[in-house]
C-alpha positions as CSV (number, residue, x, y, z in Angstrom):
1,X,26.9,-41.3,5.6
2,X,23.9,-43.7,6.2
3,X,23.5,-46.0,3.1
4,X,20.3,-45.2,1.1
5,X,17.8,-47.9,0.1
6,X,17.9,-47.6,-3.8
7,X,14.9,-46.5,-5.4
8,X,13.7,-45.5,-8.9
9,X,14.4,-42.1,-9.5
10,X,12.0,-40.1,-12.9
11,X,13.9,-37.5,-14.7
12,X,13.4,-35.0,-16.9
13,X,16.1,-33.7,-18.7
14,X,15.5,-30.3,-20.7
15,X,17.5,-28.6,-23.0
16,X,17.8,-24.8,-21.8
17,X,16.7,-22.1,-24.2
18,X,15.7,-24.4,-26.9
19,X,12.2,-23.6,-28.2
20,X,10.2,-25.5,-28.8
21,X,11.5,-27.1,-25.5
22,X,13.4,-30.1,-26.2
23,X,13.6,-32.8,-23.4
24,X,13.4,-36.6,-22.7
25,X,12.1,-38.1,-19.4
26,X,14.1,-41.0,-18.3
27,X,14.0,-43.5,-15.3
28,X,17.1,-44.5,-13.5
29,X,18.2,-46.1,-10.6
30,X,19.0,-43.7,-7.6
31,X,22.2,-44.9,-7.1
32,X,23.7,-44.4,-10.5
33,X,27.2,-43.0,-10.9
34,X,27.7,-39.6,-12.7
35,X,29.7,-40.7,-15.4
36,X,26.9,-43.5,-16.2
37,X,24.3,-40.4,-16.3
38,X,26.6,-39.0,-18.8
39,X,26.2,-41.5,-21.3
40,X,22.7,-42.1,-20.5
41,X,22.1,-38.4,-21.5
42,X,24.4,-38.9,-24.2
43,X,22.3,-41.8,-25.6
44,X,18.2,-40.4,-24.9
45,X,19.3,-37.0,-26.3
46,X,21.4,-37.8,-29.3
47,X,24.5,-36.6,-28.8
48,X,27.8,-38.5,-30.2
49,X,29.7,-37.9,-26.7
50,X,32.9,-36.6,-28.8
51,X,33.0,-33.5,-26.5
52,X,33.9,-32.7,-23.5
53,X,31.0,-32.6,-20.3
54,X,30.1,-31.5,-17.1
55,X,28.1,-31.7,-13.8
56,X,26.7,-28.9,-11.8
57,X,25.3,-29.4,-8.6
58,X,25.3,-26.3,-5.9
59,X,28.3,-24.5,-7.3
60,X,30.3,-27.6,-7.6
61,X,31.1,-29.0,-10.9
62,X,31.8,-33.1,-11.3
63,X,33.3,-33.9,-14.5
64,X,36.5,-36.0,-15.7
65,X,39.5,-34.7,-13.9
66,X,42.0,-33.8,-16.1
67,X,45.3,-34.5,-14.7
68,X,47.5,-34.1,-17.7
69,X,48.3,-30.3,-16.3
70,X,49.1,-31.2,-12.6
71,X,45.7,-30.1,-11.4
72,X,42.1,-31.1,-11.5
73,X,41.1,-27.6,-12.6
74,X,38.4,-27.8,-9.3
75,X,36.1,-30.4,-10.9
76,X,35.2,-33.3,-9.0
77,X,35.3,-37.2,-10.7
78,X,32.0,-37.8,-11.4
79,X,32.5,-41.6,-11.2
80,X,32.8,-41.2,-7.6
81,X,29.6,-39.7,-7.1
82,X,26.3,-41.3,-7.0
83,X,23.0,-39.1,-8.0
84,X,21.2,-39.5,-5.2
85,X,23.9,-37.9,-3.3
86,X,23.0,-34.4,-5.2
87,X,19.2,-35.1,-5.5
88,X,17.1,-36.1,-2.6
89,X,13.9,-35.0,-3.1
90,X,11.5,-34.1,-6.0
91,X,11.8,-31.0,-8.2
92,X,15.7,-30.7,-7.0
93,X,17.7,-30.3,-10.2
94,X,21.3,-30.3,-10.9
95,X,23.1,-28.7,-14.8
96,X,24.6,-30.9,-16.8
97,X,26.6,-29.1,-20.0
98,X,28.1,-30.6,-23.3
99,X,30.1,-29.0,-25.4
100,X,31.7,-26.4,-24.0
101,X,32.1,-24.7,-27.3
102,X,28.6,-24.4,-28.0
103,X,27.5,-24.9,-24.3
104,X,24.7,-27.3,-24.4
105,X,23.3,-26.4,-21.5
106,X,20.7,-28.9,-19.5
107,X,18.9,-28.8,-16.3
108,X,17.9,-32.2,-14.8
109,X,14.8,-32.4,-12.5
110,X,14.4,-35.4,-10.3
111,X,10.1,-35.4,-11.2
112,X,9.5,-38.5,-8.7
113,X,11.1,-41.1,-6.6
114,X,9.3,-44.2,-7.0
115,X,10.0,-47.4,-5.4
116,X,12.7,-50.1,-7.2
117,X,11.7,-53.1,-9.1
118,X,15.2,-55.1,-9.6
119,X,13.0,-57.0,-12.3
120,X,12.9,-53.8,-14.4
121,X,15.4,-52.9,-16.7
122,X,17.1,-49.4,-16.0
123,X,17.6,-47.0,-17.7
124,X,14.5,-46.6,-20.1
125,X,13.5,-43.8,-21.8
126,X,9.7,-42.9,-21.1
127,X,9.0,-40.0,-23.2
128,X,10.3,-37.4,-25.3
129,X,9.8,-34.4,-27.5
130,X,11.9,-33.3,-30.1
131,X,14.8,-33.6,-32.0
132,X,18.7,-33.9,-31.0
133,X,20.1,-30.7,-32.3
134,X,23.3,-31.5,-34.5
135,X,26.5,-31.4,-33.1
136,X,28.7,-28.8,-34.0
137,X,25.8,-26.4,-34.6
138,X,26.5,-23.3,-33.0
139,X,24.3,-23.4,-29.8
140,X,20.4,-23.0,-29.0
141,X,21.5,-19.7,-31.4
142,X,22.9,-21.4,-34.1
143,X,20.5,-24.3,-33.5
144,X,17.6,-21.8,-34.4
145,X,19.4,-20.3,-37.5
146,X,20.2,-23.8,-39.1
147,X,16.2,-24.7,-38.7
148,X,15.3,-21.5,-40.3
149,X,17.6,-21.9,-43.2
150,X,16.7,-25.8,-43.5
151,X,12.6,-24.4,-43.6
152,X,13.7,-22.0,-46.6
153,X,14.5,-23.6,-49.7
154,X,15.5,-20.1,-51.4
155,X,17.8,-19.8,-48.8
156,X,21.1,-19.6,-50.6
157,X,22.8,-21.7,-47.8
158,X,19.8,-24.2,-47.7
159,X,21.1,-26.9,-50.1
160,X,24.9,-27.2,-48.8
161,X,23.4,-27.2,-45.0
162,X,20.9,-29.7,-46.0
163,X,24.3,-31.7,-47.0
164,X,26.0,-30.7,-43.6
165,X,23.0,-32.6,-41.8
166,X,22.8,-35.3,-43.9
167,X,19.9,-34.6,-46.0
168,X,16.3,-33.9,-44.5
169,X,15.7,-32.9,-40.8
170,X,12.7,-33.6,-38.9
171,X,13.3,-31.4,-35.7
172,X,9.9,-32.6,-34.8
173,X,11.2,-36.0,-34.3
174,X,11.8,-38.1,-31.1
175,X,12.3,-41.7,-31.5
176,X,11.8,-43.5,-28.5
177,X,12.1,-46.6,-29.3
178,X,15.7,-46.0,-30.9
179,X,16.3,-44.1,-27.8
180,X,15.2,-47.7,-25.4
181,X,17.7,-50.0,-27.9
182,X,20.5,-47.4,-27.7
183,X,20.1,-48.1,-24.0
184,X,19.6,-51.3,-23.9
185,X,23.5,-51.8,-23.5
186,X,23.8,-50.0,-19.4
187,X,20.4,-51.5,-18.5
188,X,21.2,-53.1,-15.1
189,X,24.7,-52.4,-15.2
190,X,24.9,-49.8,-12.5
């Protein structure tokens, strides 16, 4: 394969069948490894990375082989694969899933290639709407019934789920710059 001049790839990462849509748009360098995208997704969403992940790109899934059972149960090592061997061209997208319990589901859509700038810091977080849902929450389904019971004081399962979370949720609220610092650590790394 003929060795690609790096670029700056724009993504947006959505959260499917949240609503209101929950997504972050990130920057990242083309060549970055799967399992760096991982914890970049990990970091700009929210999540606490204490579950297991995956990749889906064309019906074939990338992931942490698993060789304790004598066989990589057909998923690819996502540190052996660079992103812009899956996406090429704008508006391709490829799944990324965490949690397989409450299957997280996410699509992410290469928005532009733009050229690369080795004098800026990658990743960064450029945008963002929403709150993180909370790990352990059941799912987009479970998701939406913990937000309507944390809107309903009378709810009789409001004040020991308002403990569960930690006290008051803003599902409104995207911190970007939180998001940038989290980052901060893999900038340039790749």
């Amino acid at each position: 394969m003929a060795r690609q001049p790096k670029r700056t790839y724009q993504l947006k990462i959505t959260l499917k069948g949240a609503k209101p849509p929950i997504w972050r748009r990130v920057l990242v360098p083309s060549d970055i490894r799967l399992d760096q995208l991982h914890l970049v997704i990990q970091l700009v969403m929210g999540w606490l990375d204490c579950h297991l992940h995956q990749f889906e790109a064309q019906g074939v899934f990338f992931g942490v082989p698993d060789n304790d059972f004598g066989e990589d149960m057909g998923v690819e090592d996502e540190s052996k694969v660079k992103l812009h061997d899956l996406l090429t061209r704008e508006k391709q997208s490829i799944s990324y899933e965490y949690d397989f319990g409450d299957g997280w589901e996410h699509q992410i859509m290469l928005e532009q290639v733009l050229p690369y700038d080795k004098e800026e810091a990658l990743p960064v977080c450029i945008k963002g709407k929403r709150a993180c849902p909370p790990e352990d929450c059941g799912g987009v389904w479970g998701y939406a019934a913990l937000l309507k019971v944390l809107a309903d004081p009378a709810d009789p399962e409001h004040e020991s789920m308002l403990e569960w979370v930690g006290g008051p949720f803003d599902a409104e609220e995207f911190d970007e710059r939180a998001a940038n610092f989290a980052l901060s650590g893999l900038q340039n790394r790749s």
